[in-house]
C-alpha positions in Angstrom: 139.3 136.9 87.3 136.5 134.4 89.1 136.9 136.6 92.3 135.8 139.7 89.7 133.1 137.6 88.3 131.8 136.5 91.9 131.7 139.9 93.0 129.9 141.2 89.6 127.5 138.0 90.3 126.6 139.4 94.0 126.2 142.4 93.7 123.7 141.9 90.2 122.1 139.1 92.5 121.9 141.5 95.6 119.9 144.1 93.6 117.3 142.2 91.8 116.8 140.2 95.2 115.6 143.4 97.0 112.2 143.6 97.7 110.0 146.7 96.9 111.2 149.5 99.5 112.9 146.6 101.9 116.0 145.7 103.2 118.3 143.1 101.6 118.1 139.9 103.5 119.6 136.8 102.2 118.3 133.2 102.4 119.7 130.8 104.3 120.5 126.9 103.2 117.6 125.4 105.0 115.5 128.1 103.8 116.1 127.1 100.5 115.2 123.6 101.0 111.7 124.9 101.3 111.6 127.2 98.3 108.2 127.1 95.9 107.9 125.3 93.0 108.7 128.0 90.4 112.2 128.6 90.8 115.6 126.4 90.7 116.7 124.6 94.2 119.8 123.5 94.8 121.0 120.8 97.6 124.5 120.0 98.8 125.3 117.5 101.7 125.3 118.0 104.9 128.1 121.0 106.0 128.4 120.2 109.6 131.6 119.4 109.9 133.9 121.1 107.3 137.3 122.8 107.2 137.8 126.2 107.1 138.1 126.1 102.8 134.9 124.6 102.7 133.3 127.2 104.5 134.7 129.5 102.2 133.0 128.0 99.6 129.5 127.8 102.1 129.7 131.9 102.2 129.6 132.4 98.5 126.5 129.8 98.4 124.5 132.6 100.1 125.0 134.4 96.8 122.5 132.1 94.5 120.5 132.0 98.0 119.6 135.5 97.3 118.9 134.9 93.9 116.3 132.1 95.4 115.0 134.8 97.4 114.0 136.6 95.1 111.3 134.2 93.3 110.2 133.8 96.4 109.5 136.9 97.2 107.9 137.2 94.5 105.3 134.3 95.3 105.4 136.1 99.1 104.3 139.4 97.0 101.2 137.7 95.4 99.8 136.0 98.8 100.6 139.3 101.0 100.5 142.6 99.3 97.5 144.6 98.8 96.5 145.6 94.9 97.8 148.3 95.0 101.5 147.6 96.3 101.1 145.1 93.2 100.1 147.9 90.8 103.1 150.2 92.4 106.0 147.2 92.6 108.9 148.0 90.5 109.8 144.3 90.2 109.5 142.4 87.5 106.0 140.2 86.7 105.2 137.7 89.0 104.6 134.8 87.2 106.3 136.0 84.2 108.2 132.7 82.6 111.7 133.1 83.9 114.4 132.8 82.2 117.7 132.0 83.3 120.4 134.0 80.8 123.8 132.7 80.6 125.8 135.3 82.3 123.6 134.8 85.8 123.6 130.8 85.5 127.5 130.8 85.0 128.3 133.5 87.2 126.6 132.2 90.0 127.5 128.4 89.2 131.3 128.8 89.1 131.4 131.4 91.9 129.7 129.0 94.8 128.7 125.5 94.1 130.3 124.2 90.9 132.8 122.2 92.8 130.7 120.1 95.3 127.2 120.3 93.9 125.2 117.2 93.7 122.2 117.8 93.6 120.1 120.5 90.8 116.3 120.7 90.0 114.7 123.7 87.8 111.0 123.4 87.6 108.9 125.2 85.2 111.7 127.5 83.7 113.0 128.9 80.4 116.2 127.1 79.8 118.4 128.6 76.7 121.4 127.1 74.9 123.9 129.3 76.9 122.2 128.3 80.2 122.2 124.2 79.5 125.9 124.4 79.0 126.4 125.9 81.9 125.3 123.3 83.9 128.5 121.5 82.6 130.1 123.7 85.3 129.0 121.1 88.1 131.5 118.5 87.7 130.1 116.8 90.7 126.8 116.7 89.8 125.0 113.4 90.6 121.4 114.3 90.2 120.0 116.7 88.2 116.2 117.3 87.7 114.6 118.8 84.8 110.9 119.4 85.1 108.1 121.1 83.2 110.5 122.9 81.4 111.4 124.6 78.2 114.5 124.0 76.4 114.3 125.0 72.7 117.9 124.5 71.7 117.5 120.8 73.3 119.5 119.1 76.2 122.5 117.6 74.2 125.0 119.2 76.5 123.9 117.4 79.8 125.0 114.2 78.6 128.4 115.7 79.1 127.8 115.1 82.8 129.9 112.0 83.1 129.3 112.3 86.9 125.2 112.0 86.6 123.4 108.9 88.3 119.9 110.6 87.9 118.7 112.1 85.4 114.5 113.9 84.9 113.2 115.5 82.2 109.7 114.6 82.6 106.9 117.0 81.2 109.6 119.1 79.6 109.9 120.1 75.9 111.6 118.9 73.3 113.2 115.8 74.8 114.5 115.1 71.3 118.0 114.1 69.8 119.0 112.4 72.9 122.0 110.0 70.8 124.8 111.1 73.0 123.1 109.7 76.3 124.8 106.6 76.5 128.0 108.5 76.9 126.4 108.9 80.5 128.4 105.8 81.9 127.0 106.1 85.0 123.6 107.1 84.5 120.8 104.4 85.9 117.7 106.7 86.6 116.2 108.0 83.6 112.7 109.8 83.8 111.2 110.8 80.3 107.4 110.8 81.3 104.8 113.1 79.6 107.5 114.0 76.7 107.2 113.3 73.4 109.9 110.6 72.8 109.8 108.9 69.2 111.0 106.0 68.2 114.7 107.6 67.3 114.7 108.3 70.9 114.3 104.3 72.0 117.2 103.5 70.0 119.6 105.8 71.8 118.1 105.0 74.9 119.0 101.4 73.7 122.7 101.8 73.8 122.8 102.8 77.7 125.4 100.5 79.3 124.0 101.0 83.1 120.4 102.2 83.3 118.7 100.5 85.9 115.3 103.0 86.2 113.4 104.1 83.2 110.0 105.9 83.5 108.0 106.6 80.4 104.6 107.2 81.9 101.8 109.2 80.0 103.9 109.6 76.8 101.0 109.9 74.2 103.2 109.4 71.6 103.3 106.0 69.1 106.7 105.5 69.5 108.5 101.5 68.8 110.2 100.8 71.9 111.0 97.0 71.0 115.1 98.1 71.0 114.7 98.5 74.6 114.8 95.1 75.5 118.4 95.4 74.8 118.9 97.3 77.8 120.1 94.1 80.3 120.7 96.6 83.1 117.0 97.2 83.8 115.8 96.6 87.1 112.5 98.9 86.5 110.4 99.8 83.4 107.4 101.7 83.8 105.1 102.7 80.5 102.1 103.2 82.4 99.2 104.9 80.5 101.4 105.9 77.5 100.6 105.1 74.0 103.7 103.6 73.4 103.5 100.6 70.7 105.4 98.0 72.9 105.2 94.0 72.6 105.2 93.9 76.9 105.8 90.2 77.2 109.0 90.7 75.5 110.0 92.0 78.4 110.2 89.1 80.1 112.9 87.0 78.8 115.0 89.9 80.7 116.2 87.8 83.8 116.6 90.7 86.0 114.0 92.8 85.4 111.6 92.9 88.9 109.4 95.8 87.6 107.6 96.1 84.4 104.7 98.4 84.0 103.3 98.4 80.2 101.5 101.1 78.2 97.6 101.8 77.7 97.3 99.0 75.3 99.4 96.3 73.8 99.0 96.0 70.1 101.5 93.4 69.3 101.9 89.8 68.2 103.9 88.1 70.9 105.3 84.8 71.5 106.5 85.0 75.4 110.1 82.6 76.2 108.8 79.4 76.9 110.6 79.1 80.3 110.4 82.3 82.5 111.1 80.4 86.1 114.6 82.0 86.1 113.1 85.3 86.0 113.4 88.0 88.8 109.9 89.6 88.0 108.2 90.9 91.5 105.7 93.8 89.7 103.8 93.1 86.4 101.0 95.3 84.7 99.7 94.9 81.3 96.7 96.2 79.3 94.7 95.0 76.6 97.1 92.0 76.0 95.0 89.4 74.3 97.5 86.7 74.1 98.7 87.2 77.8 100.5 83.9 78.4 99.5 83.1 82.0 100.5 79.8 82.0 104.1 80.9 81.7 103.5 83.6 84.0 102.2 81.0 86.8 105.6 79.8 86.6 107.7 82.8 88.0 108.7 81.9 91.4 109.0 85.6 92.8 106.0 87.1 91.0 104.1 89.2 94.0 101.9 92.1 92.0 99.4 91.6 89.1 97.5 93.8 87.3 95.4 92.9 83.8 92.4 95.1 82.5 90.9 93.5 79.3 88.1 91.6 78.4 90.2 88.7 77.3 91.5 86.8 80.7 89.5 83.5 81.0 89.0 81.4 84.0 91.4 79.5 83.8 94.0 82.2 83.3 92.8 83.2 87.3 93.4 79.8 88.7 96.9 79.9 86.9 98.2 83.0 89.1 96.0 81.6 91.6 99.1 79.2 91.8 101.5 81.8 92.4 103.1 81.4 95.6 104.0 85.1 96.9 100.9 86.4 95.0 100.1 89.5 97.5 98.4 92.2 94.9 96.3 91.0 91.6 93.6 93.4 90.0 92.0 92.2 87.4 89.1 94.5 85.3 86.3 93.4 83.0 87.3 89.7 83.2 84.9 86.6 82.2 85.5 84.7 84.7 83.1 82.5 87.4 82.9 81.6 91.0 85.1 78.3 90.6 88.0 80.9 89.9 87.1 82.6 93.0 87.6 79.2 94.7 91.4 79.3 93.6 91.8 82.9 95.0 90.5 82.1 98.5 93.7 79.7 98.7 96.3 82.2 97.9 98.2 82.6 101.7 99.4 85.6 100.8 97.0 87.8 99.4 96.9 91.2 100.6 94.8 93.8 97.8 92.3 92.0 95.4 90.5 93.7 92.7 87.9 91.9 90.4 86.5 95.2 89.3 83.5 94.5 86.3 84.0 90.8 86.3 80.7 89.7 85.6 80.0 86.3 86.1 80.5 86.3 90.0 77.6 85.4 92.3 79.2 84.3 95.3 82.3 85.2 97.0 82.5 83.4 100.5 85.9 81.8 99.8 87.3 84.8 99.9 86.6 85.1 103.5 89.5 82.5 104.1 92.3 84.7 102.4 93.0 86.0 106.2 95.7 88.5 105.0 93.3 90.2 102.8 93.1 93.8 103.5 91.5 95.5 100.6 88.5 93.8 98.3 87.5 95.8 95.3 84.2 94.3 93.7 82.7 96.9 92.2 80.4 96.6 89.2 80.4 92.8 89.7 76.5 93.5 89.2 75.2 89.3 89.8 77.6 89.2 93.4 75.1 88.6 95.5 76.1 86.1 98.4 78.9 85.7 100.4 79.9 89.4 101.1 78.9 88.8 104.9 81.7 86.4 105.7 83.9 88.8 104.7 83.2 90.2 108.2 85.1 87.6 109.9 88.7 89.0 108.0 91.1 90.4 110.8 92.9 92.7 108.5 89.8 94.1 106.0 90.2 97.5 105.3 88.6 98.7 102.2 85.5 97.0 100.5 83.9 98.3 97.9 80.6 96.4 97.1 79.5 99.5 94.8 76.9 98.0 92.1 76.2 94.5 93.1 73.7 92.8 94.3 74.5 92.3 97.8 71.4 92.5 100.5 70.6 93.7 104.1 71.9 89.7 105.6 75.4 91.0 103.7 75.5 94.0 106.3 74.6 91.7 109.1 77.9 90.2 108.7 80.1 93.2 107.5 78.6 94.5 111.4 80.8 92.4 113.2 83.7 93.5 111.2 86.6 95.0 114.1 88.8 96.1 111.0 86.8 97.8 108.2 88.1 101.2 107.6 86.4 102.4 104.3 83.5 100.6 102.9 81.0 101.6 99.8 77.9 100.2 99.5 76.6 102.8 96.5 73.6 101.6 94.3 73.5 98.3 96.5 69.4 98.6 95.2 69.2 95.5 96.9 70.2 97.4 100.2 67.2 98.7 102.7 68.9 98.8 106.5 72.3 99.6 106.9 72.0 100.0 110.5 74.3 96.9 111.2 77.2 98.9 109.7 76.8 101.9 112.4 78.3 99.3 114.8 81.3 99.3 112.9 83.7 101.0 115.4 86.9 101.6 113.4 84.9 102.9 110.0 86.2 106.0 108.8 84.5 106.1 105.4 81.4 105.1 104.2 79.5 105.9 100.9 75.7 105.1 101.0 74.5 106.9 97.6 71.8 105.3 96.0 71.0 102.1 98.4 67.6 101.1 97.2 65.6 102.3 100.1 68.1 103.5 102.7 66.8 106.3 102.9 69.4 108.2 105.1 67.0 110.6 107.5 66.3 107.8 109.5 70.1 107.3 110.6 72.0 108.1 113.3 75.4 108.6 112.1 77.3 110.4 114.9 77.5 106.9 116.7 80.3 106.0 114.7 82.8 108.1 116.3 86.0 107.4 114.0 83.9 108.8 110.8 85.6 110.9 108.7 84.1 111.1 105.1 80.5 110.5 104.8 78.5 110.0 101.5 74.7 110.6 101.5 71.5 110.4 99.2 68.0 112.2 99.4 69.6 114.3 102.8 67.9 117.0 104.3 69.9 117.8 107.0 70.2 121.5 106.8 67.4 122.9 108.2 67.2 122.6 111.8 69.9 121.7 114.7 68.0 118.3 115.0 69.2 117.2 111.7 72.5 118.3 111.9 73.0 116.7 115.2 73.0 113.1 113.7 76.4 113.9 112.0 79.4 112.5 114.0 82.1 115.2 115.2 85.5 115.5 113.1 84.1 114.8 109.7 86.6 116.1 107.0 84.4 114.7 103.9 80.8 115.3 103.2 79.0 114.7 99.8 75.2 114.8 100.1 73.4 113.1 96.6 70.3 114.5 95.3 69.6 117.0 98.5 66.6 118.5 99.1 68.6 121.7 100.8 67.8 125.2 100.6 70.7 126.7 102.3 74.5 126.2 104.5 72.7 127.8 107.8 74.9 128.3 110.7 74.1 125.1 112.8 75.5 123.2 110.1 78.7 125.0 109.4 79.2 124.8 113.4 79.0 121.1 113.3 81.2 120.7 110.4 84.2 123.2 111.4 86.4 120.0 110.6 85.3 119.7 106.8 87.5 119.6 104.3 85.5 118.7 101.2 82.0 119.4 101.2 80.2 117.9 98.0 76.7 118.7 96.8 75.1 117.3 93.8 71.7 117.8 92.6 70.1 120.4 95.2 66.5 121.2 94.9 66.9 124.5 96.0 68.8 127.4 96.0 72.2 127.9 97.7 73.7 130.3 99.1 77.6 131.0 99.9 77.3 134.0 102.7 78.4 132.0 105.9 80.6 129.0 103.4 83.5 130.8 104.7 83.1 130.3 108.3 84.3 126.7 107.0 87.7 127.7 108.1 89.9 124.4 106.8 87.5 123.8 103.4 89.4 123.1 100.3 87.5 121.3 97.8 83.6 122.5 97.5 82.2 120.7 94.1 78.4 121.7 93.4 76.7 119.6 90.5 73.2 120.6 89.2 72.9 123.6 92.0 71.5 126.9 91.5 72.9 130.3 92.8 70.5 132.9 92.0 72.2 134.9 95.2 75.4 135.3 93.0 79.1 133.5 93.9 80.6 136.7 95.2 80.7 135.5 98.9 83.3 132.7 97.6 85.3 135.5 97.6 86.1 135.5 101.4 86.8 131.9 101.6 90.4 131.8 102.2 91.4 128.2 102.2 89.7 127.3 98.9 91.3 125.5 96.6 88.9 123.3 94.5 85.9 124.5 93.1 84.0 123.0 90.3 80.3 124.8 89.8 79.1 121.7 87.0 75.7 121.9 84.9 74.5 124.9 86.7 71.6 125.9 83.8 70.3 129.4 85.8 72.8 131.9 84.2 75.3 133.5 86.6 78.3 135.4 86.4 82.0 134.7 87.5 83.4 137.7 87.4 84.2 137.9 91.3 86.1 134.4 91.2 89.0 136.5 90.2 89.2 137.6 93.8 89.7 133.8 95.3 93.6 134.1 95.2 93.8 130.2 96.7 92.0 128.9 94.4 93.9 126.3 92.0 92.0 124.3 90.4 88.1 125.6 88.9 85.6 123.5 86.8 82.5 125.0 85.4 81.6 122.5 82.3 77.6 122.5 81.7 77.9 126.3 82.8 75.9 129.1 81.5 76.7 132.3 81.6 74.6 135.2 80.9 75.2 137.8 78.2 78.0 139.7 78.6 79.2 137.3 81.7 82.6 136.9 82.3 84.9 134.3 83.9 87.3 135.7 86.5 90.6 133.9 87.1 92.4 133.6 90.0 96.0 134.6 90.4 97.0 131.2 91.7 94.5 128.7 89.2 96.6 126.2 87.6 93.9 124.4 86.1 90.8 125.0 84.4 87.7 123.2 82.7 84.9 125.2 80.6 83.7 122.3 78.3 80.6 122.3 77.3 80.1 125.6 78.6 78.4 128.7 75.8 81.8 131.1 76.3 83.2 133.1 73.7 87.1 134.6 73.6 85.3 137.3 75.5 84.3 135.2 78.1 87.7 135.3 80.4 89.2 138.0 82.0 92.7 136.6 82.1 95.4 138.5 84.2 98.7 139.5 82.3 100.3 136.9 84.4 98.9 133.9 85.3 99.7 130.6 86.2 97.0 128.3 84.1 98.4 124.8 82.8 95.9 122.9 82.2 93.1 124.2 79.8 89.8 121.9 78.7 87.0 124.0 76.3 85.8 121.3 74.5 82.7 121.3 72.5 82.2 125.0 73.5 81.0 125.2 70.3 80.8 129.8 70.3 84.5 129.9 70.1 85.7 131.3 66.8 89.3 132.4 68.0 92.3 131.3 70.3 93.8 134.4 70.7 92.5 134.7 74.5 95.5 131.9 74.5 98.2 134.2 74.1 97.9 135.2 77.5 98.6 131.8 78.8 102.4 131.6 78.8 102.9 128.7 81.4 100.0 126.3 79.6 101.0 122.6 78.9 98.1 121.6 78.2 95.3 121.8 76.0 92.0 119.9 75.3 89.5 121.6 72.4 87.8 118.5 70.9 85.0 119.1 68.2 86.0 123.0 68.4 84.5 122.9 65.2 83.9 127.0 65.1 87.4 128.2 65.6 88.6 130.0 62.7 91.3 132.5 64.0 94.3 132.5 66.2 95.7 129.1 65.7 99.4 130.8 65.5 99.0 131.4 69.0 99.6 127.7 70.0 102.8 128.5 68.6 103.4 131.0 70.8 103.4 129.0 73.9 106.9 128.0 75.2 105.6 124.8 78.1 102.5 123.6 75.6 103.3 119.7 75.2 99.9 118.5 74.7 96.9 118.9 72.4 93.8 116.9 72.9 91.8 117.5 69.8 89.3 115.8 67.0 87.6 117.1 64.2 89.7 120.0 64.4 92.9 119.8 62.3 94.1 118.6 59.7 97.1 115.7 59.7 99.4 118.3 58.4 99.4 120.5 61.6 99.2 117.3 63.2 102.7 117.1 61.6 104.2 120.4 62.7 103.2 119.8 66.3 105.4 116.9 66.3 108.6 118.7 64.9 108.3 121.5 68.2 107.8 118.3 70.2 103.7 119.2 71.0 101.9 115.6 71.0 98.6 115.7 69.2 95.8 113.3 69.6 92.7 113.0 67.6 90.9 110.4 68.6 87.9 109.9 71.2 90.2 108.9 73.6 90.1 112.2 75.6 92.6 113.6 78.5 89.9 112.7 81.9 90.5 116.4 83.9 91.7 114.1 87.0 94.8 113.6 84.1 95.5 117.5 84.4 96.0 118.1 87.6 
């Protein structure tokens, strides 16, 4: 009866795997280890040296191969086939959600790799009741990956996999119910980030008897995971930018915990163990913890990573981890603390990253030129550091400075100029700053940002004398015009961004010099610009414009291939987007501060998975969405002429959603509803609590306040 069933499987498989008016051709196993991200992969160990059973069993993998194939041909379709192939395939949609129905999943499953299977991941897929259960085909199964996924029934009957060691359901919905997960005995990597756990969730997760891994990150949701302290196994606990109510330093009187990562904020009363020496805590990161007890954290002997960012750390509390012995990483953010604490860190002898980002009470920071393993300094927005930022020249192992918003002066970059190490260095709105010809000499610099340096003014620089340059960062440039200009630009740049440009065109002697760029930035433009020649850029992928004009129209973006990033910010002459539809790379497209003109329309790209219109005068008119697209990330805030969602519909693969102060939106709403992957709502002044409420029950997390999702967040 299976041999029946394999055969029904094959030959169903070998039909929908045929490509419009091809030839059958099945995958092979390596081929599948490169598969795209829309489809399920599958990984078994190494089949070198089998017996002649095995191999048996290696011949009837080929049949879900071909099923592999067939996603992937459809991906091959979009990149390759003309529009009108496209319009005459006979296959189904390309980026139609796919769902995997019971009689496939089972088939295939118990007909090839049930018995030695390992290894499973299904990314952004449909999964049903029927197909879940399946899965409790693969006896063997060891890790099994879950991700982006839709599973409306729930995933109860994975925990059924007594053989599972790893276990990832991050950004997949609902992740709800999860009680019988302790019945995984030996389960110890758990990854729940971006779902929307509750607190019913923690307590199940409390009973597990061998989790060593647990990952919560970016849950928005307010759940009370206290119980997990109760979890003694735990090695590594990371809640990083969640929302998650969570007393962190509770945490601590868990002996063999070595990682602990907390939430966004902690928001509870703590009294930390009095005596944490016996602790095995390497990594430790908390936020807004106002009671941080660093006097008992000075105490742990293996403590190597730091990270605080509050208002609240003191002095003192720096010259207690000061003490630590195998301190190598501390960042610290918006901390009141003064030079003598500065003194404590220049005796650490192990000290390898240091950030003392917004710490405002710094002046001087020459004893930090004695921490010789030091190899990246972060003292941005330490606006009164004014002195000792030239011994830092002297480090053999500096890297990365940032001096970005202090006060530092030209004698500063007399003695970063003798630096032999200094790979990336910013020196943005330095005002005090009005040579920076001592850093040219740098010979190993590969990045330097100069925006804003008081007088700098970049013209007068030579810049293709440092050889190993590969990003550059400019203010008031004028480099486009003639060869001249564009000669003092070093060869091999793969990062330009040119501030407040006085530029009225990308001529031809500049995209000669730059056939290396990668990212090519331009904020601010006087003049006009235009895109004809842009695509003789042949390896550019991220091209942000703010404040530019493009009277000439953005057809010719069209014909740049490569493109993958595009934002087109606070452009106020009104110009249509119509012809962006046609840039099939592009993924990700921002256009907030954008207007439109009447009638204009917004084309989107087969391939854009993320896209940003806030602020922008659109109406539900405004898009011309394909039937099938691949959109999961979706900001119109404040675009204050929307009155309906129902442009939304179209959106099947969206997760999420950011609308704040939407305030005109009247119709449509039951098309959030409609949307099997949409996990998150960013939203104020919108809804009421009570649909706040409903959202919660189909496992959607809502938040209203002004804490919104940054578009970096999205991608």
């Amino acid at each position: 009866m299976a041999g029946c069933e394999a055969k029904r499987a094959r030959r169903w498989v070998e039909k929908c795997a045929a490509p419009f008016r091809g030839t059958i051709r099945r995958s092979t196993r390596a081929e599948t280890e490169a598969v795209q991200q829309s489809h399920v992969a599958i990984t078994r160990p190494d089949d070198v040296h089998v017996d002649d059973s095995a191999r048996a069993l290696m011949r009837e993998h080929d049949v879900l191969c071909s099923l592999m194939a067939l996603v992937e041909r459809k991906i091959e379709q979009l990149k390759r086939l003309t529009a009108e192939q496209l319009a005459n395939a006979s296959s189904a949609p390309l980026y139609e959600p796919i769902y995997l129905q019971s009689n496939c999943i089972s088939y295939v499953l118990s007909a090839s790799i049930s018995p030695t299977t390992t290894e499973l991941t299904f990314v952004k897929v449909i999964l049903s009741e029927n197909d879940v259960r399946a899965l409790g085909m693969c006896v063997g199964l060891r890790k099994l990956s879950i991700v982006g996924c839709s599973c409306p029934s729930g995933c109860a009957p994975l925990f059924a996999l007594e053989s599972l060691e790893e276990l990832s359901l991050a950004r997949t919905r609902p992740v709800a119910n999860v009680d019988g997960i302790h019945e995984l005995p030996s389960l110890r990597v758990l990854d729940l980030s971006e779902t929307a756990i509750d607190t019913a969730c923690m307590r199940a997760l409390s009973r597990c008897k061998s989790l060593v891994s647990l990952f919560l990150r970016s849950c928005m949701c307010d759940a009370d995971c206290s119980d997990l302290v109760k979890i003694h196994t735990l090695k590594e606990l990371d809640m990083s930018d969640s929302r998650l109510k969570v007393d962190v330093c509770a945490f601590l009187r868990l002996s063999h915990l070595p990682v602990l990562h907390g939430p966004k904020e902690c928001s509870c009363a703590h009294g930390a163990p009095a005596e944490l020496s016996y602790t095995k805590l390497r990594t430790f990161s908390a936020h807004h913890c106002y009671t941080l007890p660093t006097v008992e954290l000075s105490k742990l002997r293996e403590l190597e990573e730091v990270t605080f960012s509050f208002f609240g750390l003191k002095t003192r509390d720096v010259v207690n981890l000061a003490g630590l012995q195998r301190l190598r990483i501390l960042s610290i953010w918006g901390a009141a603390i003064d030079d003598s604490a500065v003194r404590s860190l220049g005796k650490c002898a192990f000290l390898e990253k240091l950030s003392l980002y917004s710490t405002g009470n710094l002046t001087d920071v020459s004893p930090l030129a004695n921490v010789l393993t030091l190899e990246e300094l972060d003292l941005s927005f330490c606006m009164v550091v004014k002195t000792g930022a030239g011994d830092l020249g002297r480090l053999p192992h500096l890297r990365v400075l940032n001096l970005k918003h202090t006060r530092v002066t030209d004698n500063c970059l007399v003695g970063l100029g003798t630096s032999r190490s200094l790979v990336k260095l910013d020196l943005s709105w330095c005002r005090n700053i009005t040579d920076i010809t001592p850093v040219l000499g740098i010979a190993t610099l590969e990045e330097l940002i100069v925006l804003c340096c008081g007088e700098a003014s970049s013209e007068k620089y030579d810049f293709s004398r440092l050889q190993s340059l590969r990003g550059l960062s400019l203010v008031r440039a004028d480099y486009f015009e003639h060869g001249e200009h564009v000669s003092v630009f070093p060869s091999g740049l793969t990062q330009l961004n040119l501030y407040c440009a006085d530029t009225s065109n990308i001529t031809l002697s500049f995209i000669k010099k730059m056939q290396t760029l990668v990212e090519l930035e331009l904020d601010r433009g006087k003049a006009c610009i235009n895109f004809d020649e842009l695509y003789e850029l042949a390896h550019l992928r991220t091209f942000p414009l703010h404040s530019c004009q493009f009277p000439y129209g953005v057809k010719p973006l069209s014909k740049c291939t490569t493109l993958v990033k595009l934002s087109l910010s606070s452009c106020h002459y009104p110009t249509d987007l119509l012809s962006l539809a046609d840039m099939e790379s592009l993924e990700e497209l921002r256009i907030s501060f954008f207007k439109l003109p009447p009638g204009g329309v917004i084309g989107i790209p087969p391939l854009l998975r993320h896209l940003d219109v806030s602020n922008c005068d659109v109406t539900s008119e405004s898009f011309k969405i394909p039937e099938y697209n691949v959109i999961e990330c979706l900001d119109i805030s404040y675009c204050d002429f929307l009155t309906d969602l129902s442009f939304i519909r179209k959106m099947k693969r969206l997760e999420k959603l950011l609308l704040s102060w939407v305030q005109s939106i009247e119709y449509c709403f039951e098309a959030l509803s409609e949307l099997p992957f949409l996990r998150y709502i960013s939203t104020r002044g919108v809804f009421s609590s009570r649909v706040y409420s409903t959202w919660r029950g189909k496992a959607v997390t809502g938040i209203r306040d002004y804490d919104r999702c940054p578009w970096y967040s999205c991608c």
